[in-house]
N, C-alpha and C positions, 0 to 999 in steps of 0.2 A: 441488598447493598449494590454499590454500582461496582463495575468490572475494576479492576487491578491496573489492568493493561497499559489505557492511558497514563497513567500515574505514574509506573516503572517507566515507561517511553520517555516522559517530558522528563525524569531524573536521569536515566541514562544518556540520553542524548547531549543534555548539558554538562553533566560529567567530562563527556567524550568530549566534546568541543572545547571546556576547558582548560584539557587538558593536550589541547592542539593535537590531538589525534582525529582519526575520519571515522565518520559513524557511518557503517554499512545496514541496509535493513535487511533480515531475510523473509519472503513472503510469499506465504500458500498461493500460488496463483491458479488454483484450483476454485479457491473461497470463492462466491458467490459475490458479482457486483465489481470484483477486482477488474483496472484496470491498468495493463502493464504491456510493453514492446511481447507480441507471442512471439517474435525471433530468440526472441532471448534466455527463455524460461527454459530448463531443464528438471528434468523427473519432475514436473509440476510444480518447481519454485525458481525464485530469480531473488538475485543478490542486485539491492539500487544502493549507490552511492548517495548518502543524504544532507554530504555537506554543505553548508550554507555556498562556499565559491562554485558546486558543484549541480547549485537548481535554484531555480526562482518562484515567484508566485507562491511560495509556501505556508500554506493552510494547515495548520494541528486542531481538533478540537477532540468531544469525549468520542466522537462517532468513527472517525477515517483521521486518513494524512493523503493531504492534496497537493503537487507540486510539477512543476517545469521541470522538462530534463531533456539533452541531447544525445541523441543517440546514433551514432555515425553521421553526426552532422543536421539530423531533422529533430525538430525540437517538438516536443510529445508532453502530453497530458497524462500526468500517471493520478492514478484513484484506489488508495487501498483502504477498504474498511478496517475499523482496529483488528474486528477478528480474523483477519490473514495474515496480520502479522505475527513472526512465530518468533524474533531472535533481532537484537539491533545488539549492536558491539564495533570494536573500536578495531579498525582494520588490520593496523603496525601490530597488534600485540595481542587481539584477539581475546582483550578481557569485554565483558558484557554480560547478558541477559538472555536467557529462551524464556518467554511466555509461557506461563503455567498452563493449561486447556479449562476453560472458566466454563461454565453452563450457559451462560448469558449470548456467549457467541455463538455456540451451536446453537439455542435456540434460533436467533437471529439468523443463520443460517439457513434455519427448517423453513422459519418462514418463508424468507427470499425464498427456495426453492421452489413454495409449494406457490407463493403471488408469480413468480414467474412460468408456472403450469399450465393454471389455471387463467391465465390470460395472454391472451395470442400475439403472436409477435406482428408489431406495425410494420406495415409496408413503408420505406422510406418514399417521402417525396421525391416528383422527376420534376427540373426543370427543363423547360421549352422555351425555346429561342421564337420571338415572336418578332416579325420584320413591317 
């Protein structure tokens, strides 16, 4: 069967928004593939703000949640796969959801670990200034 996750997320979050409260997400930023501000993150997670007045560019599908965000002013590319996400709920009142622990994401996980082992990390290109 396919993961839960997305399913609960796309109902909570509309919930939340209907209800003119702020959906906060909480996420593993340990998980494998996440990408999030490393300033930010404590004990291995980070709380993003994911209201619509609050980021742009916003992408949901069964896989991740992709979105613009500002952050002291520099505007960042955030990338969480579904399986970091642990917890979205409603800020003012703190009703919501923790994400059950599904098999599906650990798996996904083992993989990502073991493809990013077993293949070496690319040297980023230099540009040169050619006159």
């Amino acid at each position: 069967m396919k993961p839960l996750r997305p399913y609960l997320y796309h109902a909570y979050y509309q919930w939340i928004i209907d209800n003119d409260n702020t959906p906060y997400l909480l996420v593993n930023a340990d998980y494998p593939d996440v990408d999030v501000p490393q300033e930010y993150i404590r004990d291995g997670k980070i709380i993003l703000n994911i209201s619509p007045r609050s980021i742009g560019q916003y992408v949901v599908n069964d896989d991740y949640i992709s979105f613009e965000a500002r952050f002291n002013g520099m505007l960042r590319q955030i990338y969480i796969p579904f399986g970091a996400a642990e917890a979205i709920y409603a800020q003012e009142s703190g009703d919501g959801v923790m994400f059950q622990d599904e098999s599906y994401y650990q798996e996904a996980a083992s993989r990502s670990v073991a493809t990013s082992i077993k293949e070496p990390k690319k040297r980023s290109g230099r540009l040169k200034l050619v006159k």
